[in-house]
ZADO-1210 file (C-alpha; in nm, 4 decimals, padded with zeros to 6 digits):
<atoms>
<atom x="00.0000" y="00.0000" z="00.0000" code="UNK" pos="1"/>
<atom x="00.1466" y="00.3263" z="-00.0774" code="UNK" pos="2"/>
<atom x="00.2627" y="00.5256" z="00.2322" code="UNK" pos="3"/>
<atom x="00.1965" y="00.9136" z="00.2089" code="UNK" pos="4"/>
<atom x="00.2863" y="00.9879" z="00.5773" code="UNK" pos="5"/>
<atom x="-00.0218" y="01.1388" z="00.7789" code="UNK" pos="6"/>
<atom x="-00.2413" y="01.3981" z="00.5890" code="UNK" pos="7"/>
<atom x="-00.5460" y="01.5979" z="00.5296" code="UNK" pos="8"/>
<atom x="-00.7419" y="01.7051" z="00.2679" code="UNK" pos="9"/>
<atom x="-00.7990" y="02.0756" z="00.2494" code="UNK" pos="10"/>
<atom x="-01.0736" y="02.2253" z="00.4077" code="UNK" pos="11"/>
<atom x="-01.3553" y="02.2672" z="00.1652" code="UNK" pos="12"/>
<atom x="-01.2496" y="01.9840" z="-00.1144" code="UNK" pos="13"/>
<atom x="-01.4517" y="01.7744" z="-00.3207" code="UNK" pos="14"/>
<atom x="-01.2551" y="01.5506" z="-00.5321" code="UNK" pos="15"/>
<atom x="-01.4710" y="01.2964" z="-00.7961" code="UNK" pos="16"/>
<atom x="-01.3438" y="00.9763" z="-00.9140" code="UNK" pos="17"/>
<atom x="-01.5344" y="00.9516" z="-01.2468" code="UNK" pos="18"/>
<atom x="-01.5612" y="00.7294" z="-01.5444" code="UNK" pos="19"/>
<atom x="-01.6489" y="00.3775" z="-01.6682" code="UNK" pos="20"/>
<atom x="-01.7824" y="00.0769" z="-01.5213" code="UNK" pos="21"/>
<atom x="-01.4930" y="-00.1448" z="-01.4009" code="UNK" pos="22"/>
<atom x="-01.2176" y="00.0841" z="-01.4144" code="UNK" pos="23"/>
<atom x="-01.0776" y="00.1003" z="-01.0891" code="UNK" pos="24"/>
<atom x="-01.2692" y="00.4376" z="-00.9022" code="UNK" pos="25"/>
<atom x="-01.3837" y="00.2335" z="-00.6254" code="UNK" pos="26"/>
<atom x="-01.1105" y="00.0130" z="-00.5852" code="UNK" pos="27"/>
<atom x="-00.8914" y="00.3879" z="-00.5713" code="UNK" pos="28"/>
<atom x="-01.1749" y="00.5147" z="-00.3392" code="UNK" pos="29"/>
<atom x="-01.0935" y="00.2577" z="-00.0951" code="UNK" pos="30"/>
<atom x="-00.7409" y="00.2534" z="-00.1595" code="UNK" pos="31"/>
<atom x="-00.7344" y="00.6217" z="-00.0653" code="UNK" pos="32"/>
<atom x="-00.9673" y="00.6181" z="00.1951" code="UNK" pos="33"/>
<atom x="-00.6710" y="00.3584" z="00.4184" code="UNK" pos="34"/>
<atom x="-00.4169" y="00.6745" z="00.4036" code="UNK" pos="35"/>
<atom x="-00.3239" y="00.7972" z="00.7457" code="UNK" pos="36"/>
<atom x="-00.5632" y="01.1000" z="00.7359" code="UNK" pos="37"/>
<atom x="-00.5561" y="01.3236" z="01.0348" code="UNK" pos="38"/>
<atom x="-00.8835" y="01.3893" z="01.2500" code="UNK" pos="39"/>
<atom x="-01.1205" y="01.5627" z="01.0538" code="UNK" pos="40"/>
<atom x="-01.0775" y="01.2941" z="00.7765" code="UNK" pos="41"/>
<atom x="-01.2569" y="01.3207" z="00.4148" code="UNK" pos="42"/>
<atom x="-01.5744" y="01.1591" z="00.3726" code="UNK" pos="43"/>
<atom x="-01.5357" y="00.9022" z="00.1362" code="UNK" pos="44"/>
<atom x="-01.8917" y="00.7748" z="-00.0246" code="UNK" pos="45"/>
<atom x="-02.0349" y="00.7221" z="-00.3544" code="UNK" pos="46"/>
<atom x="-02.3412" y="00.8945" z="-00.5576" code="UNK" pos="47"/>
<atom x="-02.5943" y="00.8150" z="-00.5904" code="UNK" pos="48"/>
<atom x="-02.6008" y="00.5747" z="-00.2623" code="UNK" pos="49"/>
<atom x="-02.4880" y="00.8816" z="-00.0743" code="UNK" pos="50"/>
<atom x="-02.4973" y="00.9221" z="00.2997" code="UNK" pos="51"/>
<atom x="-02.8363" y="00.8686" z="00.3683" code="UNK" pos="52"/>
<atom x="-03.0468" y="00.5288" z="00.4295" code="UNK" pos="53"/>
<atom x="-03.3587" y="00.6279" z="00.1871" code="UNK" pos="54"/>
<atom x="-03.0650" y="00.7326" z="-00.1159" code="UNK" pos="55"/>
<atom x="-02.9003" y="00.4058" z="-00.0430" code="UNK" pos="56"/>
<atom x="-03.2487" y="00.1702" z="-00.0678" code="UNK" pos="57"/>
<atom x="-03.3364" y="00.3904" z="-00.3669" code="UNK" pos="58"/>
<atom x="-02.9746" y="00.3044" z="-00.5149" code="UNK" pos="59"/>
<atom x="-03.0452" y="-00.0490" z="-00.4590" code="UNK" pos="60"/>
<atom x="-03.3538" y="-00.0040" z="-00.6609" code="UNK" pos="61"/>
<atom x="-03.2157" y="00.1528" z="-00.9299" code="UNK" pos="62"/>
<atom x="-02.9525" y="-00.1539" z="-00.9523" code="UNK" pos="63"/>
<atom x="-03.2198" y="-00.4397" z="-00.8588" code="UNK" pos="64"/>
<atom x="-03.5206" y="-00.3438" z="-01.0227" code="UNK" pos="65"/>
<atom x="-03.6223" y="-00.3494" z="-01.3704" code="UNK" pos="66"/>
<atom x="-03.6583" y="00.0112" z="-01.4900" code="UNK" pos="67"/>
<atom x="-03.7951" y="00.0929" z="-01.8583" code="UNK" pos="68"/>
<atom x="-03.7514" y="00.4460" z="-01.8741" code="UNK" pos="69"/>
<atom x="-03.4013" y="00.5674" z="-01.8781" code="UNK" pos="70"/>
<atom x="-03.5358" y="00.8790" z="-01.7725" code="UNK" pos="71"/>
<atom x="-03.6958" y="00.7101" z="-01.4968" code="UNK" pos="72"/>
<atom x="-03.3760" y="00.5780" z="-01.4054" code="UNK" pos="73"/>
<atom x="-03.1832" y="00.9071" z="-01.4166" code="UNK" pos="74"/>
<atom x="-03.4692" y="01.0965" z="-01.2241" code="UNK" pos="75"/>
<atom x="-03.4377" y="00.8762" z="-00.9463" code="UNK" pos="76"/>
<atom x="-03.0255" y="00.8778" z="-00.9448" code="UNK" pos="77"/>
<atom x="-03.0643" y="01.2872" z="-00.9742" code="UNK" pos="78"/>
<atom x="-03.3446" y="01.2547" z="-00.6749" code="UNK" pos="79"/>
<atom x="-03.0504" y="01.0811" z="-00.4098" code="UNK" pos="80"/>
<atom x="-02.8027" y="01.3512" z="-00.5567" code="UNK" pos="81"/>
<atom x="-03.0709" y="01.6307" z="-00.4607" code="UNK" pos="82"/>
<atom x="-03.0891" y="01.4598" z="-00.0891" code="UNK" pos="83"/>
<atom x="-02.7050" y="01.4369" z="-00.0386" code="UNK" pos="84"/>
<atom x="-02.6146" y="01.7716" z="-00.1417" code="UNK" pos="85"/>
<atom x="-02.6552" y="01.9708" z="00.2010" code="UNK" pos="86"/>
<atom x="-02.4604" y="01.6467" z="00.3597" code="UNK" pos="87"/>
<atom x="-02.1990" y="01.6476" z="00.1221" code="UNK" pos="88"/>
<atom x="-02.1759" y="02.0286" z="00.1671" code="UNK" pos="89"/>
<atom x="-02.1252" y="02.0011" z="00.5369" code="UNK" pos="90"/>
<atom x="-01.9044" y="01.7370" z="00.5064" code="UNK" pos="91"/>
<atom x="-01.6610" y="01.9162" z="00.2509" code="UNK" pos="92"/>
<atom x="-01.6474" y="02.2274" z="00.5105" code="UNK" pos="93"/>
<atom x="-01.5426" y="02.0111" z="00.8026" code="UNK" pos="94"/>
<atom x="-01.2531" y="01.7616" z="00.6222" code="UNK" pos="95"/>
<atom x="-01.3500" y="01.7029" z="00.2534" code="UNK" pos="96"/>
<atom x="-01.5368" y="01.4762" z="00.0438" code="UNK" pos="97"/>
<atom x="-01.3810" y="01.1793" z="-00.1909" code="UNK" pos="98"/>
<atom x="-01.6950" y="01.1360" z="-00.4123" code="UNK" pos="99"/>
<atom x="-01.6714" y="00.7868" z="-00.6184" code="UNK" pos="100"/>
<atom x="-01.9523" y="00.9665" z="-00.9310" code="UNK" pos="101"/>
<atom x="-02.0485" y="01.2684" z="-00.9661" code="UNK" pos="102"/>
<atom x="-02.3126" y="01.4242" z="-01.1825" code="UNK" pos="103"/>
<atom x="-02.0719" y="01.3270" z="-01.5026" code="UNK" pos="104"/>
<atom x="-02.2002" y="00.9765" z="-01.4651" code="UNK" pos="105"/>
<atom x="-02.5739" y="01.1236" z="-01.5337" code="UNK" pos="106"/>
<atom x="-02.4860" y="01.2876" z="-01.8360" code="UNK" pos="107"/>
<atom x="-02.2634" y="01.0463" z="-01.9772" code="UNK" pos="108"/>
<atom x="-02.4969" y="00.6786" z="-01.8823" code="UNK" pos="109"/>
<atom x="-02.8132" y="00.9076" z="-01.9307" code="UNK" pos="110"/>
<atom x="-02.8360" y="01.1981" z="-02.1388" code="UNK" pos="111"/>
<atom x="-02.5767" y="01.0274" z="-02.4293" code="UNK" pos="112"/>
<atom x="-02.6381" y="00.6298" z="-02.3480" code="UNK" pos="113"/>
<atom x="-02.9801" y="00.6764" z="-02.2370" code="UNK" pos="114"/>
<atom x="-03.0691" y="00.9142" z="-02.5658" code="UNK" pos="115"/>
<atom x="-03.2911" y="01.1308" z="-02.2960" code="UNK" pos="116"/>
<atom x="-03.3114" y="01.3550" z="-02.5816" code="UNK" pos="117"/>
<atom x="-03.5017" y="01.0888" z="-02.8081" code="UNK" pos="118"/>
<atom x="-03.7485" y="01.0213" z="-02.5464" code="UNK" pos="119"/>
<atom x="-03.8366" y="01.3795" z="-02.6254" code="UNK" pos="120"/>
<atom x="-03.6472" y="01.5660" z="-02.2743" code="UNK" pos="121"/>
<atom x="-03.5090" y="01.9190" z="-02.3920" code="UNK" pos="122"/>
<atom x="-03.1404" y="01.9733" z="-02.2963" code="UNK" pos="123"/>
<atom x="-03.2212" y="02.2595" z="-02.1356" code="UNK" pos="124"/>
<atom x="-03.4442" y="02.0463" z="-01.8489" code="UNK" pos="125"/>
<atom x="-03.1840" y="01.8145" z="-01.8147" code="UNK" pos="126"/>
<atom x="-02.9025" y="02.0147" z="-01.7669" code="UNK" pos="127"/>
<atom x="-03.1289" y="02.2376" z="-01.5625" code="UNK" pos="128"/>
<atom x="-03.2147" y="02.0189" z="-01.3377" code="UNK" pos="129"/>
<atom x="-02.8612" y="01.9360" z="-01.2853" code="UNK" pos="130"/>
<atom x="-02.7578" y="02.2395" z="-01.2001" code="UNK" pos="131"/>
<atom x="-03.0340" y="02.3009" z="-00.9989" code="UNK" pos="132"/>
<atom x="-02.8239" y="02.0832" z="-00.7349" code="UNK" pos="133"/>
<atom x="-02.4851" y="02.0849" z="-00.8544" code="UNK" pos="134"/>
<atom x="-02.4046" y="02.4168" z="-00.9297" code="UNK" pos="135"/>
<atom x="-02.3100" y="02.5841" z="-00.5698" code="UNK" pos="136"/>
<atom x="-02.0817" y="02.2588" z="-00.5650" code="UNK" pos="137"/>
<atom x="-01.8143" y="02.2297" z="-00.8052" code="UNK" pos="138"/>
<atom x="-01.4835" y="01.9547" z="-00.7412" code="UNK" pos="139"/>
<atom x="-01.1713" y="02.0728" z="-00.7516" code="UNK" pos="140"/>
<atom x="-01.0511" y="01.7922" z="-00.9269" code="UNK" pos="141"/>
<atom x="-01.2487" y="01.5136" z="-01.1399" code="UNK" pos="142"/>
<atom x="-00.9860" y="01.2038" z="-01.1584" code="UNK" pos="143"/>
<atom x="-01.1118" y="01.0667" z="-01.5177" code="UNK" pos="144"/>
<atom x="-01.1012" y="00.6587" z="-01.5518" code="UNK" pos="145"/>
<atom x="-01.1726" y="00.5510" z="-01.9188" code="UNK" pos="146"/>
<atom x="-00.9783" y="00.2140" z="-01.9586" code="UNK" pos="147"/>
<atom x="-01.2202" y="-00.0676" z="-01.8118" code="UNK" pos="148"/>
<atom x="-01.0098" y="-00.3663" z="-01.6755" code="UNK" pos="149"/>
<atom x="-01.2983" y="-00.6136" z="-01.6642" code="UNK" pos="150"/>
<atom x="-01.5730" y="-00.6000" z="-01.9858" code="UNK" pos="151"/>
<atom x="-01.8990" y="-00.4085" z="-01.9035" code="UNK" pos="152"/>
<atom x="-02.1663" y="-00.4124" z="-02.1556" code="UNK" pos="153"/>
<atom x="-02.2592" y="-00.0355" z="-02.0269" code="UNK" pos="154"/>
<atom x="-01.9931" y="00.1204" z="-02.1510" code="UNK" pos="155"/>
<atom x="-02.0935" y="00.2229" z="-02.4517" code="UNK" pos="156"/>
<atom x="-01.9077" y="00.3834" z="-02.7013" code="UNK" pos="157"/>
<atom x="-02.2020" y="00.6764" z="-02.6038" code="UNK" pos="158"/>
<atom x="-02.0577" y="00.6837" z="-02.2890" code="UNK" pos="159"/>
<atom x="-01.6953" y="00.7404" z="-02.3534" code="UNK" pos="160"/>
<atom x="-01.8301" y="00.9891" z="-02.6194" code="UNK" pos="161"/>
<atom x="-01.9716" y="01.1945" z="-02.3344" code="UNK" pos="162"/>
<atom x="-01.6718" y="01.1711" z="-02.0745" code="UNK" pos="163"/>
<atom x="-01.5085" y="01.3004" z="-02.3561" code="UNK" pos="164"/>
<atom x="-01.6932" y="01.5589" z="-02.4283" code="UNK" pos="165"/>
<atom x="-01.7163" y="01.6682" z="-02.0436" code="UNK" pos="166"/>
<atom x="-01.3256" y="01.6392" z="-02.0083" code="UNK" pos="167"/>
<atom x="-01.3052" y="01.8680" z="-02.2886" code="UNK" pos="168"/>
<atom x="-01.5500" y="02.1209" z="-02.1470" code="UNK" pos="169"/>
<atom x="-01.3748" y="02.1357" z="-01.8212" code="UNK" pos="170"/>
<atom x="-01.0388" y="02.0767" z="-01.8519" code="UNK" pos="171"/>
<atom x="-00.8806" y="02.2673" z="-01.5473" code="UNK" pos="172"/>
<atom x="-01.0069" y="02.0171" z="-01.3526" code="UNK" pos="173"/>
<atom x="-00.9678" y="01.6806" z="-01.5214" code="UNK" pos="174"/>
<atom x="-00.7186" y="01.4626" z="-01.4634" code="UNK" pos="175"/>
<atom x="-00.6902" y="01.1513" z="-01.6896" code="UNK" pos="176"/>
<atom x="-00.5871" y="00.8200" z="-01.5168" code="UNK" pos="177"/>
<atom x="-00.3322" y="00.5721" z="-01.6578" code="UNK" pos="178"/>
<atom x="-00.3976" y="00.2328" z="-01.6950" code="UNK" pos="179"/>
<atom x="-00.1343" y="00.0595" z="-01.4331" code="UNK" pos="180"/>
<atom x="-00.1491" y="-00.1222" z="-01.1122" code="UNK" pos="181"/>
<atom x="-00.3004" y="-00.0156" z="-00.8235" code="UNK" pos="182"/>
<atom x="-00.0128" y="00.0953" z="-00.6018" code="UNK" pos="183"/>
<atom x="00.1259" y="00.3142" z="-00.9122" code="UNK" pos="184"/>
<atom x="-00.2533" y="00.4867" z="-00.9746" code="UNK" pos="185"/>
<atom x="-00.2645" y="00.5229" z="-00.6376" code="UNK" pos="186"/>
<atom x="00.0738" y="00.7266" z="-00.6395" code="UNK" pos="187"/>
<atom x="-00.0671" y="00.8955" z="-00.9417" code="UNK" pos="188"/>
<atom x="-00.3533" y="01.0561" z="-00.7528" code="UNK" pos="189"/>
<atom x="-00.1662" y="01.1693" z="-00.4436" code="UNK" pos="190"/>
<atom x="00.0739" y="01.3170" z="-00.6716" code="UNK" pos="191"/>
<atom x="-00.1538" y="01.4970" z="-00.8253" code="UNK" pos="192"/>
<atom x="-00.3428" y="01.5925" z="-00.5388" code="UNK" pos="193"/>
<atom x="-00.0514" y="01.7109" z="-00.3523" code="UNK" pos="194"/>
<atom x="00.0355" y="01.9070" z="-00.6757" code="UNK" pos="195"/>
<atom x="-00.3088" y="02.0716" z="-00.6809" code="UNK" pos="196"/>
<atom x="-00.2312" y="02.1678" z="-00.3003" code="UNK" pos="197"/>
<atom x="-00.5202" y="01.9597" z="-00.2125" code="UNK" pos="198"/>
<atom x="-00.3386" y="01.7131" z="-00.0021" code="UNK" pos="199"/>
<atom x="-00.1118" y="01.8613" z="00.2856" code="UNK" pos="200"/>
<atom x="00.0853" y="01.6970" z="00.5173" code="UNK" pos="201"/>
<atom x="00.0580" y="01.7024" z="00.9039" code="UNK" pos="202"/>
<atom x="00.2746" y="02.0315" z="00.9447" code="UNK" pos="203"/>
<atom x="00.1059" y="02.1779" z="00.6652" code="UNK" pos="204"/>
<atom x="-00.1644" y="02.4391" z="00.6976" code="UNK" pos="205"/>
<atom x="-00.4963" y="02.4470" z="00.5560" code="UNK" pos="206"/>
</atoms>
């Protein structure tokens, strides 16, 4: 496991592992979460399970159930984000927030996989409603996983097509992630955390 001595996150953080099934985010979310973080420590969770009991048995839903309507299924994932928010905003002000998906993973599985925009959903609703509860929220950093290491029929070539599109539209915050093993990606993001002066050692201030 890689050793980064003890550490915080800076006050206020939120930093997204995002990207395709299978790629490693949650293996990296737990990976990170084992770092010697001093008291407050991030919150490390995942969206659209969240922090609360109803998100999580709506999650569970959305992954058990048979849903139809991709829109269904999106309005329901956007519901739990909704519901998190003012947790996730508390948490970020007290020691961070590690957030394994992020809205990205509604625009690129929904609006471009699920062809929302077929079903007849303007683009302006859509994004709308995301910004409704994303907007006073933005990550500092949005660590971008695109190379699957097990097969996944979700991941579309639709779904590449829009994490490439939202890399491209915010690229001051995207970081792409190699393909290598876990103790090197893991070295990769607290590299580039520390570099983004988002990780700070125990004598450091925040």
């Amino acid at each position: 496991m890689v050793s980064a001595g003890r550490v915080h996150l800076a006050q206020g953080s939120l930093v997204v592992l995002e990207g395709l099934d299978r790629s490693g985010k949650t293996t990296q979310r737990d990976r990170l979460k084992r770092l010697d973080w001093i008291t407050p420590a991030p919150v490390f969770t995942h969206m659209p399970s969240g922090l609360k009991q109803l998100t999580e048995g709506i999650y569970r839903l959305t992954e058990d159930a048979t849903i139809s309507s991709p829109l269904a299924r999106q309005l329901l994932h956007l519901a739990c984000h909704a519901e998190n928010v003012s947790a996730l905003a508390c948490a970020r002000a007290e020691g961070g927030v590690v957030l394994d998906r992020w809205w990205w993973s509604t625009v690129a599985y929904g609006w471009f996989a699920g062809r929302l925009a077929d079903a007849g959903l303007a683009e302006s609703v859509f994004f709308g409603l995301i910004d409704a509860v994303w907007s006073q929220h933005p990550a500092n950093l949005v660590f971008l996983f695109t190379n699957p290491y097990v097969h996944d029929t979700l991941n579309r070539d639709e779904v590449r097509d829009g994490y490439s599109r939202l890399a491209a539209q915010y690229p001051d915050v995207t970081v792409q992630v190699p393909v290598a093993e876990p103790d090197e990606v893991t070295n990769f993001l607290v590299t580039h955390l520390r570099d983004a002066g988002l990780l700070l050692s125990e004598d450091s201030s925040s």
